[in-house]
N, C-alpha and C positions, 0 to 999 in steps of 0.2 A: 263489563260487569259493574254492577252498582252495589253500594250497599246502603239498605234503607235502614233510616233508624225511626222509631216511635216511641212517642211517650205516651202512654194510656193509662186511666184508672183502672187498679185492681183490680174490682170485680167485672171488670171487660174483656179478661184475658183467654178463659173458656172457648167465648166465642166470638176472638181473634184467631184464637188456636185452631178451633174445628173450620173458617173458610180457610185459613192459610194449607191446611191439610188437604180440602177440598181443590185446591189451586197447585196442591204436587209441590208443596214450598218444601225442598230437604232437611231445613235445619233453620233453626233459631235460638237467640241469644236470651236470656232475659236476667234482667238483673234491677234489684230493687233499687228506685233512688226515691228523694226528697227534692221537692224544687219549690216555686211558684212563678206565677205570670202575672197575668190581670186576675186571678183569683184570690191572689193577695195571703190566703190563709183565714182562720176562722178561728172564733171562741169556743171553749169549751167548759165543761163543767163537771168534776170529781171532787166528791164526798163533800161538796158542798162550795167547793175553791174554785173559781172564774177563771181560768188563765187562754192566753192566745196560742194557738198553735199558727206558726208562723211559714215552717213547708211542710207543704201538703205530699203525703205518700203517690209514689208514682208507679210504675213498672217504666222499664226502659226494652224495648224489646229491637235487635239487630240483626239483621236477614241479608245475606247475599245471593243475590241472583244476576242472572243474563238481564242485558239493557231491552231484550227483548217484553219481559215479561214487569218491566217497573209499572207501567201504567193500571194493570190489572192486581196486582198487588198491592199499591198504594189506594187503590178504589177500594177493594178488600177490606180494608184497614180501617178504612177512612169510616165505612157501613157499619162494620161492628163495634168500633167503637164509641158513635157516634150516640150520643143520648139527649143533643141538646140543649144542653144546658154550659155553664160558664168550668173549664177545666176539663173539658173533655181529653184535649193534649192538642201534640201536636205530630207532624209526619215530614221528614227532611230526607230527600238520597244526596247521597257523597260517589263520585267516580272512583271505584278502586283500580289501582293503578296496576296488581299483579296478587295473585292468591297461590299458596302451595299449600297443597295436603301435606303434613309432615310424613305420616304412616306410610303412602306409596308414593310419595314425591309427584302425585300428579299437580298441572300447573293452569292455571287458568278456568275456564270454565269444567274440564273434568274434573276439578278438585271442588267446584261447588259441590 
């Protein structure tokens, strides 16, 4: 089992969600963060006042699946949320070492 994590922008999440669906992916994480990379953050402008926003809004999204299925899911990923441009994010898997359903104690890949 792997577990893949992704940083995407917000308005990518839709359709991140609709191929990950289309790919039979059981369940996902998502949780807002703040970061930056080489996008550094950007200026802004309210009611007249200049200031920098410094990190940039992200989605954090965390998926476990079979080792079988990493390749086709991180490609998934990789398509919809790809636009191009600088901050798109980025896509990491990590080896998990053991998984339990708490509810019916199943263990390993039955519990994805």
């Amino acid at each position: 089992m792997q577990l893949i994590t992704a940083i995407i922008k917000p308005h990518m999440l839709d359709g991140v969600k609709e191929v990950l669906r289309s790919l039979d992916v059981q369940g996902i994480t998502i949780t807002e963060v703040k970061g930056f990379g080489r996008q550094g953050g950007h200026t802004e402008t309210y009611r007249g006042a200049e200031y920098r926003v410094d990190f940039v809004p992200k989605l954090k999204l965390e998926i476990v699946i079979d080792d079988d299925a990493v390749l086709s899911v991180t490609e998934a990923i990789r398509g919809a949320a790809q636009t191009g441009k600088i901050g798109d994010g980025k896509i990491w898997v990590t080896a998990v070492g053991s998984l339990l359903r708490i509810r019916t104690g199943e263990v390993g890949s039955d519990a994805v």
